[in-house]
Backbone as numpy.savetxt, mean C-alpha at the origin, in Angstrom:
# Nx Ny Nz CAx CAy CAz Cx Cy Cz
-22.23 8.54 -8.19 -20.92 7.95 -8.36 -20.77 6.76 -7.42
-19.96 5.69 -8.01 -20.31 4.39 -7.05 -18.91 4.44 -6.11
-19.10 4.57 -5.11 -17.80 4.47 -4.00 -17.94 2.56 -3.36
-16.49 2.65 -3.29 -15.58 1.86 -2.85 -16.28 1.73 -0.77
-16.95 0.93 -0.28 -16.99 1.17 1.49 -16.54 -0.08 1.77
-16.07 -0.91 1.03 -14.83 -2.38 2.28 -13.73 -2.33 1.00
-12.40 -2.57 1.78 -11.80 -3.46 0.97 -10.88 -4.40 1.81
-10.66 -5.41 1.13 -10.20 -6.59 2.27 -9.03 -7.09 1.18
-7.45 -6.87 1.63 -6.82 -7.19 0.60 -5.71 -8.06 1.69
-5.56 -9.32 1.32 -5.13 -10.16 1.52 -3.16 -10.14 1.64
-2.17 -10.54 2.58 -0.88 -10.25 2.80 -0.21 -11.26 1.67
0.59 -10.43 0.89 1.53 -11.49 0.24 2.25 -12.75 0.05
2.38 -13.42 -0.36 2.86 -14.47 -0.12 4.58 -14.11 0.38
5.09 -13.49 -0.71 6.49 -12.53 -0.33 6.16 -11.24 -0.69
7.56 -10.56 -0.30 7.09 -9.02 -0.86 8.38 -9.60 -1.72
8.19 -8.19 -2.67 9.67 -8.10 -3.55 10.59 -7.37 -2.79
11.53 -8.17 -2.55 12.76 -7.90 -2.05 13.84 -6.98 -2.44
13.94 -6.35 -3.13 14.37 -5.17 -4.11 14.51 -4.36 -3.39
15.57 -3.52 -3.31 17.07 -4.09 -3.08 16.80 -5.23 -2.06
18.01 -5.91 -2.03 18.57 -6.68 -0.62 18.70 -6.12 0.39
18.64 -5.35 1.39 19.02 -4.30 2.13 18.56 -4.98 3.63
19.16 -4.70 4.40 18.49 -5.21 5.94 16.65 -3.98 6.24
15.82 -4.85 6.78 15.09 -4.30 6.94 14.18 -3.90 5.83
14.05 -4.95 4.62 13.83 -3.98 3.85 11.93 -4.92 3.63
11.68 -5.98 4.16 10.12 -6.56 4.53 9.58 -5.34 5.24
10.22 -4.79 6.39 9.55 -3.69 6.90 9.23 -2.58 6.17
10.45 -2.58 5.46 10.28 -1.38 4.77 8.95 -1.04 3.38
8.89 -2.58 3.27 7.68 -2.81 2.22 6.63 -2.67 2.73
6.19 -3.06 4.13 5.13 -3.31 4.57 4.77 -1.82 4.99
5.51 -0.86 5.20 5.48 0.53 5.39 4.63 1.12 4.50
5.54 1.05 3.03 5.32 1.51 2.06 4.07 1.27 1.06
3.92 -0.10 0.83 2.46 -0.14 -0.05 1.24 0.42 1.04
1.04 0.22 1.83 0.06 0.93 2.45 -0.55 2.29 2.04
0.72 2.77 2.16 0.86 4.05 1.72 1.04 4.77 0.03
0.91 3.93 -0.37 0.48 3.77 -1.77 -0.47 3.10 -2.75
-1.00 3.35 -3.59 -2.00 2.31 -4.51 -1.27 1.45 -5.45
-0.01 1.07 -5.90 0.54 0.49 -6.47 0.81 -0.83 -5.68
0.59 -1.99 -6.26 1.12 -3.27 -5.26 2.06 -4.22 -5.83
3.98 -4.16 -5.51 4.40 -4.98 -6.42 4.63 -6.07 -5.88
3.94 -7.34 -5.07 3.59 -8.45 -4.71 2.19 -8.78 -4.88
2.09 -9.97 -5.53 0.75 -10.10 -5.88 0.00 -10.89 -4.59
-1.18 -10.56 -4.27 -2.43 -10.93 -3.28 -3.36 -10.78 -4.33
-4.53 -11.23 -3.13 -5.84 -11.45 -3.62 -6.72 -10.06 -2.93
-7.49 -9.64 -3.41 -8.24 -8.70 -2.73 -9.85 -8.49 -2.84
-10.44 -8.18 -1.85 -12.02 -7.98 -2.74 -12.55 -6.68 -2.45
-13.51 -6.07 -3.11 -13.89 -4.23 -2.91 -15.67 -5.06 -2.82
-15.80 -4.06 -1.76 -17.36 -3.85 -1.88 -18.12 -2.42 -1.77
-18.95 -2.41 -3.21 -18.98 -0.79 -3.58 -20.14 -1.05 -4.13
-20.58 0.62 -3.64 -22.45 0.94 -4.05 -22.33 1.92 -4.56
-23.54 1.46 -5.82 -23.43 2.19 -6.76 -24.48 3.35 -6.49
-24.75 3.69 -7.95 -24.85 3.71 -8.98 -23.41 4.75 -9.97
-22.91 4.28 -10.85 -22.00 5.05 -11.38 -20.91 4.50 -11.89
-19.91 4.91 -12.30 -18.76 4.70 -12.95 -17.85 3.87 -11.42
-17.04 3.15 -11.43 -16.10 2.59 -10.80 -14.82 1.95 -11.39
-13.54 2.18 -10.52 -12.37 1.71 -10.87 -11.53 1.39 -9.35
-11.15 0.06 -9.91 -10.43 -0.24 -8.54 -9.20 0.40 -8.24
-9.20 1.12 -6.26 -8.51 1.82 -6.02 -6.82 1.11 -5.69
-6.70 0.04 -6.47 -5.10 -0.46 -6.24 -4.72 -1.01 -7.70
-3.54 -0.27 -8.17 -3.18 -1.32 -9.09 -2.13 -1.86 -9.28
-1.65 -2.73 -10.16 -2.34 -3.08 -11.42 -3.43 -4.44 -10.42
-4.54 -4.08 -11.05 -5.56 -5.26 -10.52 -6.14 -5.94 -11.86
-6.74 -7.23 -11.52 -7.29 -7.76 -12.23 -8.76 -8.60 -11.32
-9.31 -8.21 -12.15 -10.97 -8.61 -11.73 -11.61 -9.85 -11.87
-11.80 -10.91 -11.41 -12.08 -12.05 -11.39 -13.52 -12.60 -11.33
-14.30 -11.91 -10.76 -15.55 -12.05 -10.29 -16.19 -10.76 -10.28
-17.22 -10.88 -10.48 -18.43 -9.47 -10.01 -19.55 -10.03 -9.64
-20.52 -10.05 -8.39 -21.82 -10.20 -7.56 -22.16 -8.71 -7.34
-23.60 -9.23 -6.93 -24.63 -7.84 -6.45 -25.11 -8.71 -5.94
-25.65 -8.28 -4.87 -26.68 -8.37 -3.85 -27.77 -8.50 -4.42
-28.50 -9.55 -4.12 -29.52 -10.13 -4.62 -30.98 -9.20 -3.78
-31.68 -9.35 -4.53 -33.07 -9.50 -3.41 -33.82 -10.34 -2.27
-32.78 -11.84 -2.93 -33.17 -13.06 -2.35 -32.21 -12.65 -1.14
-31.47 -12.14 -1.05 -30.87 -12.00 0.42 -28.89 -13.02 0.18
-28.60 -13.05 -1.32 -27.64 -13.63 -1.69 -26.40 -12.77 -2.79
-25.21 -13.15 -3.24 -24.96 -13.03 -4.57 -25.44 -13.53 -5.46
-24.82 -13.09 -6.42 -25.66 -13.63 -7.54 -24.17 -12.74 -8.36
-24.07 -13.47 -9.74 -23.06 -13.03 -10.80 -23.35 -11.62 -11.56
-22.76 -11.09 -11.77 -23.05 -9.87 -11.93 -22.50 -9.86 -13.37
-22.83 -8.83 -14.31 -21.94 -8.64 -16.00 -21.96 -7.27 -16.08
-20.88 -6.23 -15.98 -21.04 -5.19 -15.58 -20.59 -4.66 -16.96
-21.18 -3.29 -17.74 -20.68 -2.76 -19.07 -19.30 -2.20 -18.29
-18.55 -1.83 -19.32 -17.24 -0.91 -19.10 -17.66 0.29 -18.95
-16.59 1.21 -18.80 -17.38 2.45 -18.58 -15.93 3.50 -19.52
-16.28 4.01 -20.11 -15.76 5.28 -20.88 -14.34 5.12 -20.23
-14.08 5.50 -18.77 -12.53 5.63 -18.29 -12.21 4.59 -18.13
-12.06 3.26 -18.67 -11.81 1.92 -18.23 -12.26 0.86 -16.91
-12.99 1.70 -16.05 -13.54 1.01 -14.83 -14.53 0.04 -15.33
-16.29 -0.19 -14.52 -16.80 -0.55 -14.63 -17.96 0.75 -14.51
-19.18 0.42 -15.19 -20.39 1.26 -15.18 -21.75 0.52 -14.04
-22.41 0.58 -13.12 -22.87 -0.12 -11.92 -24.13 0.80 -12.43
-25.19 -0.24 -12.49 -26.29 0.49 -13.40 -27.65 1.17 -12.03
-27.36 -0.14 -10.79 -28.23 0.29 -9.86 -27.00 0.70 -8.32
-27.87 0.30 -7.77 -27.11 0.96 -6.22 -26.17 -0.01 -5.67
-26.54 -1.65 -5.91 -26.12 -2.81 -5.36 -26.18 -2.61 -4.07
-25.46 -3.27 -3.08 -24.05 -3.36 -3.55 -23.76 -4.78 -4.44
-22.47 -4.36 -4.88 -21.52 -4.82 -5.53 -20.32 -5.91 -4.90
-19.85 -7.09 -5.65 -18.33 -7.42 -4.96 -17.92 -7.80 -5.57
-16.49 -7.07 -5.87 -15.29 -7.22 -7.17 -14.59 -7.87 -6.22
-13.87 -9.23 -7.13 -12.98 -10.04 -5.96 -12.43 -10.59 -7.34
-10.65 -10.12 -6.90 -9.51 -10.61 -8.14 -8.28 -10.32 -7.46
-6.97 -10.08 -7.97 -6.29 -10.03 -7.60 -5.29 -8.56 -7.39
-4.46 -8.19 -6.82 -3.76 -6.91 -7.11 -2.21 -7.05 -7.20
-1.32 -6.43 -7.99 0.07 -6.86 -8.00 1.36 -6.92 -9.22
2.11 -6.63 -9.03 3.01 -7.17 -10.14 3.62 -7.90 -10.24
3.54 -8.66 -11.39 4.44 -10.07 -10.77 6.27 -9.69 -10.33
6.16 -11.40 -9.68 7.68 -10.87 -8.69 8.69 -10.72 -9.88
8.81 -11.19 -10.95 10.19 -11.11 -11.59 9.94 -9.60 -12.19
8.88 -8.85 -12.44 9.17 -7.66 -12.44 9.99 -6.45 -11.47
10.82 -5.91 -11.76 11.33 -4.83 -11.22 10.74 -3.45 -10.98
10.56 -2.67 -9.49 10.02 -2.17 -9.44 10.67 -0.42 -9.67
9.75 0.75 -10.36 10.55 1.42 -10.78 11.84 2.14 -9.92
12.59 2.40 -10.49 13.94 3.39 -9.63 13.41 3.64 -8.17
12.27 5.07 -8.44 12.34 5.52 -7.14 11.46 4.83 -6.36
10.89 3.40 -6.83 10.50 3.03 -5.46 11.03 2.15 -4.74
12.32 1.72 -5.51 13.81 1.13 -4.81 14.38 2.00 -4.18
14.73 3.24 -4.47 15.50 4.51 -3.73 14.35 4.45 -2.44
13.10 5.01 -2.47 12.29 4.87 -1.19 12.59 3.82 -0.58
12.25 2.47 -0.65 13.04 1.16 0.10 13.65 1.32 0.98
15.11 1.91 0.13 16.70 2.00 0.41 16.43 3.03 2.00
15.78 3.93 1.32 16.10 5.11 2.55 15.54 4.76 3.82
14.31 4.34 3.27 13.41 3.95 4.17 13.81 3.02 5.64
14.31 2.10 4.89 14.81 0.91 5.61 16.15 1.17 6.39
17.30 2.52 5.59 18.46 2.63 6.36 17.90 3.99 7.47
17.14 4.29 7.31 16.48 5.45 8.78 15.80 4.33 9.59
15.47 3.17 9.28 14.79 2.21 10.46 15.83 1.41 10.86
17.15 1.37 10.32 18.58 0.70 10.53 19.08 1.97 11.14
19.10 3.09 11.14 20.04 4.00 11.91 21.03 3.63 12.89
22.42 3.69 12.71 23.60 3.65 13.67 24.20 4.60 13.37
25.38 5.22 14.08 24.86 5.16 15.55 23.52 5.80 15.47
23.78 5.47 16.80 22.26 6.25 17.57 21.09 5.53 17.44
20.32 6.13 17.38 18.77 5.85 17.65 17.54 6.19 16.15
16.75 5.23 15.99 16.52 5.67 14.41 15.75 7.00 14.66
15.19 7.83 14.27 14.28 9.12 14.63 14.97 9.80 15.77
16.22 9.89 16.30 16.60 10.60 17.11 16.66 11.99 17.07
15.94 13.06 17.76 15.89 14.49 17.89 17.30 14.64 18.16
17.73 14.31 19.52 19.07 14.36 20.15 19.44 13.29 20.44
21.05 13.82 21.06 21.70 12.45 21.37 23.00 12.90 21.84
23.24 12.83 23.05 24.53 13.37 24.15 25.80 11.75 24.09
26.59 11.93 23.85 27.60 11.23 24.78 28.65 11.73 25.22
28.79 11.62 26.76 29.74 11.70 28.03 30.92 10.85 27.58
31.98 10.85 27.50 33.24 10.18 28.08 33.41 10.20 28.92
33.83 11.14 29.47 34.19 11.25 31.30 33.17 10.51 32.00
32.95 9.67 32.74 32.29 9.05 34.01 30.83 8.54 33.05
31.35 7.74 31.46 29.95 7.41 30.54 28.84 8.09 30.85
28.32 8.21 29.84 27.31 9.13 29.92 26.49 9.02 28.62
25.33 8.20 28.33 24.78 8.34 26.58 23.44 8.62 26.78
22.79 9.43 26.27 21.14 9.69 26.33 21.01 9.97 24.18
19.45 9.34 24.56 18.74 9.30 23.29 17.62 10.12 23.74
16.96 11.00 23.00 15.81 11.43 23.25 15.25 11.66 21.45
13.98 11.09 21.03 13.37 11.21 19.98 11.69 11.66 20.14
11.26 11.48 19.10 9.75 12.35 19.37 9.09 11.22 19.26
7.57 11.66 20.23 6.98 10.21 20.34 6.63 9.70 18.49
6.18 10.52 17.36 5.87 9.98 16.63 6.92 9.57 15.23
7.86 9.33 16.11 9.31 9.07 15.12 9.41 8.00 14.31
8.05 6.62 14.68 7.89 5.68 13.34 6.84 6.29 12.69
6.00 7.02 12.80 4.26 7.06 12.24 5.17 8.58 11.13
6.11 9.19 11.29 6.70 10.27 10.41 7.90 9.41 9.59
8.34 8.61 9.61 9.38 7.53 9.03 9.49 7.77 7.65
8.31 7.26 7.30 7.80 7.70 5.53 8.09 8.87 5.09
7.99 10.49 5.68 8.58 11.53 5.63 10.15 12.04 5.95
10.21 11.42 7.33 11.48 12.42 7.86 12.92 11.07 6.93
12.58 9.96 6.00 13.46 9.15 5.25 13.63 9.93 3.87
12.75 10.91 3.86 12.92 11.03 2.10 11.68 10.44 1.55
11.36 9.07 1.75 10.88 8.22 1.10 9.51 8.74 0.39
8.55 9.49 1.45 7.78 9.79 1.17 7.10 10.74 -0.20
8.80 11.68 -0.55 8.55 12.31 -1.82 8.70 11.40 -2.95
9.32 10.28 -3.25 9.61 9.81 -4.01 8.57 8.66 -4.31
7.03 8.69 -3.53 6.43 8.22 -3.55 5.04 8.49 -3.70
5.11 9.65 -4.21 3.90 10.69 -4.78 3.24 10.39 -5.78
4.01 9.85 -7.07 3.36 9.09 -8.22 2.73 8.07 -7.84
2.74 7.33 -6.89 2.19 5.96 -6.78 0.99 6.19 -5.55
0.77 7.29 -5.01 -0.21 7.64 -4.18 -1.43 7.37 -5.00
-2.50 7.58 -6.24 -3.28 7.45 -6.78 -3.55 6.50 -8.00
-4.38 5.40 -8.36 -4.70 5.15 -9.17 -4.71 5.55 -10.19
């Protein structure tokens, strides 16, 4: 089976902004990571050894190029058959380098819940009062008095402790 060992995918020109919401670039940049769906289009390239069936692990992609590793110590153009599940079929070991693009275009809308993820996402990294990921949180009147205390991994759980993360399960896999 031919696996995927680089991929080098290039930062958006914009993200889609969907909703308007404060915080919500962060909130994108959170989120596709953490998913295989990309709704800003970049450029990306995979480099993968075969032999076997292959499909690129982000979509919607489009494929622009295919090289193999030459003998001469170069690329060289590659013409790869399709393969039964829509990927490509990689007849020797290569390697390989698929280089095209990944993305949806911007005037597309992206579905419901990955606007609802956004939304949440971005208002738990906006949190007021308080502190965003706050465990606790005391305030004194008498003689002021305010403490925050949160857990050290209160951005790296963000994606979870927002919601966001369930509503983002469909878009985890190709």
């Amino acid at each position: 089976m031919a696996v995927t060992i680089k991929q080098t995918e290039s930062e958006p020109e914009e993200y889609n902004l969907l909703p308007a919401v404060a915080l919500a670039t962060v909130a994108w940049q959170r989120i596709e990571p953490y998913i295989a769906h990309r709704f800003s289009p970049r450029t990306v390239a995979w480099i993968v050894e075969g032999p076997g069936e292959w499909h690129p692990p982000l979509t919607p992609a489009t494929i622009s190029t295919v090289e193999v590793w030459s003998s001469a110590d170069e690329w060289e153009t590659a013409t790869l058959a399709a393969s039964p599940l829509g990927g490509y079929f990689l007849p020797c070991t290569g390697p390989y380098r698929f280089a095209g693009s990944v993305g949806s275009p911007h005037n597309e809308n992206p579905p419901d819940n990955i606007v609802e993820a956004v939304k949440r996402l971005a208002a738990y990294l906006a949190a007021k009062p308080g502190k965003p990921g706050a465990m606790s949180e005391s305030i004194t009147a008498g003689s002021i008095s305010i403490s925050h205390r949160r857990s050290e991994s209160w951005m790296a759980s963000a994606l979870q402790n927002s919601g966001a993360a369930d509503l983002l399960r469909a878009f985890r896999k190709v």
